[in-house]
C-alpha positions as a Markdown table, in Angstrom:
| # | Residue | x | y | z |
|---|---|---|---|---|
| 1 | Unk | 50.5 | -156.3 | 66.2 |
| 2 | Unk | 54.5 | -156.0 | 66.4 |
| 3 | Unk | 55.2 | -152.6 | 68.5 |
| 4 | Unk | 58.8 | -151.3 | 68.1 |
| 5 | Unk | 61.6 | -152.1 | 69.6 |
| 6 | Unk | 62.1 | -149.3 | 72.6 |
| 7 | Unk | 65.3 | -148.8 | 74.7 |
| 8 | Unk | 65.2 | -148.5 | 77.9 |
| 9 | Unk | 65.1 | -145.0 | 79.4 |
| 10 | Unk | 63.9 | -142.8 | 82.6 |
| 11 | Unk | 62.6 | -140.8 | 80.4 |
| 12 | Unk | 58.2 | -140.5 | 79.8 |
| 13 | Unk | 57.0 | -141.4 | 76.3 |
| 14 | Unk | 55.4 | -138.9 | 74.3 |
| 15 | Unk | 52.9 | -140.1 | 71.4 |
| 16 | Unk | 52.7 | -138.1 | 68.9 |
| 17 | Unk | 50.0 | -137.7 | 66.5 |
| 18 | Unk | 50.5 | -135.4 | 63.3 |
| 19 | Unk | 47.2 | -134.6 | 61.8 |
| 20 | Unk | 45.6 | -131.9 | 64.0 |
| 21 | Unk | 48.9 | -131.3 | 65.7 |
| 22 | Unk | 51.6 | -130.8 | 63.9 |
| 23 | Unk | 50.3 | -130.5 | 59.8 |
| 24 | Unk | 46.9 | -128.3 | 60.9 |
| 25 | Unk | 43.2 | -127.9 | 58.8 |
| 26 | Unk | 40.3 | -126.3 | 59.5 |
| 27 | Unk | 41.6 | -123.1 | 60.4 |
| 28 | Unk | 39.8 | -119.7 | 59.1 |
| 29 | Unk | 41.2 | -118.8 | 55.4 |
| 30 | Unk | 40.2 | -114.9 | 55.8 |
| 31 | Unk | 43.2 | -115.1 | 58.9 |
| 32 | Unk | 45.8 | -116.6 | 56.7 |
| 33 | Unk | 47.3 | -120.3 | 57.3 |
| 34 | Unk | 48.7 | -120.3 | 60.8 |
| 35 | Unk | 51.8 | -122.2 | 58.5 |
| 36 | Unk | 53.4 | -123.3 | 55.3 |
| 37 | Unk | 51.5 | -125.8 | 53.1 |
| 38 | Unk | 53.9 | -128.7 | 51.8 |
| 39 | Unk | 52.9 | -131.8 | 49.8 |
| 40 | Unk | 53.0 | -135.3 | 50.9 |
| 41 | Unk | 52.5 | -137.9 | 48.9 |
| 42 | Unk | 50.1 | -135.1 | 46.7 |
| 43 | Unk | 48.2 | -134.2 | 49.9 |
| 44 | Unk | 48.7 | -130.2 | 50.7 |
| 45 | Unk | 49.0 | -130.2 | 54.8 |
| 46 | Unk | 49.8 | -126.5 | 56.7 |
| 47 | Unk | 52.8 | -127.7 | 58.9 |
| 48 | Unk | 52.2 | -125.3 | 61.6 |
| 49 | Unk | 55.2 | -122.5 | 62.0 |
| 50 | Unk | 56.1 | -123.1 | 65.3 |
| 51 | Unk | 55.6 | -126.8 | 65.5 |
| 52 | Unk | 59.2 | -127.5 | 64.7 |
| 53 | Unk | 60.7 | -125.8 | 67.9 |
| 54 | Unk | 57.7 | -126.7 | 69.8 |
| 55 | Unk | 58.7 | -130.7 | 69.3 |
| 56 | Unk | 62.4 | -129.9 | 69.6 |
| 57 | Unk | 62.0 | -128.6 | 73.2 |
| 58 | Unk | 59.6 | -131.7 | 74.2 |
| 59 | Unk | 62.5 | -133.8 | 72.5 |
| 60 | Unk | 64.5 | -132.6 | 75.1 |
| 61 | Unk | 62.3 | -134.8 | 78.1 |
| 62 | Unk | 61.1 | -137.3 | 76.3 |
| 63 | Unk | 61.5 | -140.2 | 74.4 |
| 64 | Unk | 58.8 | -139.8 | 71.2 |
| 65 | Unk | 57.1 | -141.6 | 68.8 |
| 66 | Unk | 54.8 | -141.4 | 66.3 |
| 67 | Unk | 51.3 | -142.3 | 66.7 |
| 68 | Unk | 49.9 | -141.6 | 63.6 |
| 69 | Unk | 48.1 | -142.8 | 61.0 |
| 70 | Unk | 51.2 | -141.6 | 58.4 |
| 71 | Unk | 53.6 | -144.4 | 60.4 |
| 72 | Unk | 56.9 | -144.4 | 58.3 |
| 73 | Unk | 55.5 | -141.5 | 56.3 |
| 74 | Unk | 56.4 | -139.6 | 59.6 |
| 75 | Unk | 59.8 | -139.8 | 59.1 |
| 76 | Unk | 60.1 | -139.8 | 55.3 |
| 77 | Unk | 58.8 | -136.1 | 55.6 |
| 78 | Unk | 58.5 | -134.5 | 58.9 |
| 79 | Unk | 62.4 | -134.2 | 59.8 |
| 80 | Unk | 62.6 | -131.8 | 56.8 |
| 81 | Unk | 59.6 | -130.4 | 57.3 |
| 82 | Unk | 59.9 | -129.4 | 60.8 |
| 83 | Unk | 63.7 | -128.4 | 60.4 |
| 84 | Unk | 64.8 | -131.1 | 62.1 |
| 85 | Unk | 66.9 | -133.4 | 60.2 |
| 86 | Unk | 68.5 | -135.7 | 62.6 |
| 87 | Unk | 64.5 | -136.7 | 64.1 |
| 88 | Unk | 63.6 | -140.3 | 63.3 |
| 89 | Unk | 61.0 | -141.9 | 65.5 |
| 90 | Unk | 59.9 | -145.0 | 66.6 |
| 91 | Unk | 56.6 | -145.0 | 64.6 |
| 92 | Unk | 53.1 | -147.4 | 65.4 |
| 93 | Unk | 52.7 | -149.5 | 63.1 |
| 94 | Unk | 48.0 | -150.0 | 63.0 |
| 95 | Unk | 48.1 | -152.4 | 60.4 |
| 96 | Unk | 45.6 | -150.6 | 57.9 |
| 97 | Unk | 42.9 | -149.4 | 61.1 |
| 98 | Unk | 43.5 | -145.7 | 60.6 |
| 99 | Unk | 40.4 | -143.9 | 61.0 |
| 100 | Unk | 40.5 | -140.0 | 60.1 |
| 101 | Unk | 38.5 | -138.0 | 62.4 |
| 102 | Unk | 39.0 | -140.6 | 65.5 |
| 103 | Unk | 41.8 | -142.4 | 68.1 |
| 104 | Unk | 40.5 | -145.2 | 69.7 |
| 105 | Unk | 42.0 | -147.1 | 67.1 |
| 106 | Unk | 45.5 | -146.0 | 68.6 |
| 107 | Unk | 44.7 | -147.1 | 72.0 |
| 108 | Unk | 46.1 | -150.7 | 71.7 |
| 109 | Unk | 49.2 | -150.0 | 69.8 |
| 110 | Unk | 49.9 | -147.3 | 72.3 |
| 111 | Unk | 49.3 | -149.5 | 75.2 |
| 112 | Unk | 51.7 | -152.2 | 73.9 |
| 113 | Unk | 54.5 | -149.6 | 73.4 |
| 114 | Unk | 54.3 | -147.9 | 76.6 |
| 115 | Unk | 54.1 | -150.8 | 78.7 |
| 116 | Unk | 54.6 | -149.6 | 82.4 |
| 117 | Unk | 56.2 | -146.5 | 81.4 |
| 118 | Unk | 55.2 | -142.7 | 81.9 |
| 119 | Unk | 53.3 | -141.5 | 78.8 |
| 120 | Unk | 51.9 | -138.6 | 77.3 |
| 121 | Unk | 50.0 | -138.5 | 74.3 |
| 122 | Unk | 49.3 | -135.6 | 72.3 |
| 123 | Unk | 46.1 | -136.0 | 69.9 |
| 124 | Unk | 43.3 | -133.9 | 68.0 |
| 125 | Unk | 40.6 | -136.7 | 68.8 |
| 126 | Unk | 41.2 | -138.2 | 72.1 |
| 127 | Unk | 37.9 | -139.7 | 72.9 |
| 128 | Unk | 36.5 | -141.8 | 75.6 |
| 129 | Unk | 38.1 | -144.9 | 74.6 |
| 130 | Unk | 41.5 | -143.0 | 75.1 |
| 131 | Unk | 40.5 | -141.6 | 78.4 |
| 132 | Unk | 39.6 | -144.6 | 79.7 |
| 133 | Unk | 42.6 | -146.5 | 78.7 |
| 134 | Unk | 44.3 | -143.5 | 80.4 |
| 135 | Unk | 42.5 | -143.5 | 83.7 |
| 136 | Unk | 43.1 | -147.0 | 83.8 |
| 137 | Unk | 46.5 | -147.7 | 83.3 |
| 138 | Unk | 49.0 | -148.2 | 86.4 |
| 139 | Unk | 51.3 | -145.8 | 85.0 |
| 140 | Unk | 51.3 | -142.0 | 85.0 |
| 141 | Unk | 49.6 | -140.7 | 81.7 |
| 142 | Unk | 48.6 | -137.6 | 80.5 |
| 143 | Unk | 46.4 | -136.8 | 77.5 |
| 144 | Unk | 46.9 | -133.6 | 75.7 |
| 145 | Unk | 44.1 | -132.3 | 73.3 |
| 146 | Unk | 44.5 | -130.4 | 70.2 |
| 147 | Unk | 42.5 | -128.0 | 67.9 |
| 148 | Unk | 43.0 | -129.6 | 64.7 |
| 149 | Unk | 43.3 | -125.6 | 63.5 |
| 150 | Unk | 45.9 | -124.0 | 65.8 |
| 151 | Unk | 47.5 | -127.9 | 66.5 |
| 152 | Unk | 50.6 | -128.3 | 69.6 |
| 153 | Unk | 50.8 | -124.6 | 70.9 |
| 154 | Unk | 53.1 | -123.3 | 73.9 |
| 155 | Unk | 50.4 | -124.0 | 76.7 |
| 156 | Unk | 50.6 | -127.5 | 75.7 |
| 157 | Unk | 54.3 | -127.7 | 75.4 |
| 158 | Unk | 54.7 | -125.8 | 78.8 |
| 159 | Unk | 52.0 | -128.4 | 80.5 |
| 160 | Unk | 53.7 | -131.7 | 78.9 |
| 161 | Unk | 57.6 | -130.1 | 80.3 |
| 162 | Unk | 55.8 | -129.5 | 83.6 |
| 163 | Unk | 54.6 | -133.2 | 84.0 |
| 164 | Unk | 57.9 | -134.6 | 82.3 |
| 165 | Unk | 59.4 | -133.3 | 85.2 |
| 166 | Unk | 56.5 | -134.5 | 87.9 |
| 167 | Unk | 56.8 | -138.2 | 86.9 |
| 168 | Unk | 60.9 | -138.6 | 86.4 |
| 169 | Unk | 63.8 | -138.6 | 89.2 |
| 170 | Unk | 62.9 | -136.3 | 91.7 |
| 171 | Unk | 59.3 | -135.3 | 90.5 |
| 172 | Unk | 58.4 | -139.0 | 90.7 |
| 173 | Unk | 57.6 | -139.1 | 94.6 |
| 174 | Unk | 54.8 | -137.2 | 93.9 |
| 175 | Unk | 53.8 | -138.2 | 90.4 |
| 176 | Unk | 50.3 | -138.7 | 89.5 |
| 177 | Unk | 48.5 | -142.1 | 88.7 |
| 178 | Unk | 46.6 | -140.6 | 85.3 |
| 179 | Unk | 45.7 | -136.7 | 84.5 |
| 180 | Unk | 44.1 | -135.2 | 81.5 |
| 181 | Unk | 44.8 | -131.8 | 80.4 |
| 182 | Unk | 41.6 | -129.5 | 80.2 |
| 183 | Unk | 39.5 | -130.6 | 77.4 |
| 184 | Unk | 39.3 | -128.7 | 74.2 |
| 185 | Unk | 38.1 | -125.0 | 74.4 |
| 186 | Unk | 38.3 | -125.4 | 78.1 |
């Protein structure tokens, strides 16, 4: 498996998944969708209202990339999507192992990448395959969980800002070896 070319940066990585955090399902109909339902690729997905400002702050701290199972698709639809036309990622490519409902199958790709960098990831099905891989590795990682229904919300953005700023320049002293946000429904 080829991972993408990254540039070097001081900056954490931030995975990204999109199902679950960014294009949201399994929310409540009598409520009303928590966001505007767009087609890709003939697929109806609810791109969640505030996800768009939501990444653009994390963009800010971090250097992202998708970790999804839409690779290029990401950026062929999510820039507009999100309002945010000058966003193109490095994406994963998982060579056809995409497995809806699951992320285990992320794990290697995303330990290629990240090498001995900081990194985040932000996923609806973290599992313990991924926590593992993230209690293991030498560098600081955090794990964020999603509700596929509500997807990446302000607690989660504040949380990944507050560690961005634990593990680079003068947070790093202190920086953790692995942490793990509060599982789901926690």
């Amino acid at each position: 498996m080829n991972a993408p070319r990254q540039l070097e940066s001081d900056r954490p990585l931030l995975f990204l998944d999109v199902d679950g955090v960014l294009s949201l399902f399994g929310f409540s109909t009598g409520t009303g969708a928590p966001g505007r339902f767009h087609f890709v690729d003939g697929i109806a997905h609810c791109i969640g209202d505030q996800c768009g400002g939501r990444l653009a702050r994390l963009l800010d701290r971090y250097d992202a990339v998708w970790a999804t199972g839409w690779e290029e698709k990401a950026n062929e639809y999510l820039p507009t999507l999100l309002e945010l036309p000058d966003l193109d990622l490095p994406v994963l490519a998982f060579d056809g192992r995409a497995v809806f409902g699951s992320a285990n199958w992320k794990v290697e790709a995303i330990d290629e990448y990240a090498g001995d960098r900081p990194a985040a990831w932000i996923d609806d099905n973290h599992d313990d395959d991924c926590r593992r891989w993230a209690r293991e590795r030498s560098a600081p990682t955090l794990l964020v969980s999603t509700e596929s229904a509500s997807g990446l919300s302000d607690e989660h953005v504040e949380r990944l800002l507050e560690w961005a700023e634990e593990v680079s320049g003068e947070g790093r002293r202190s920086s953790p070896h692995s942490a793990n946000a509060p599982p789901r429904g926690a």
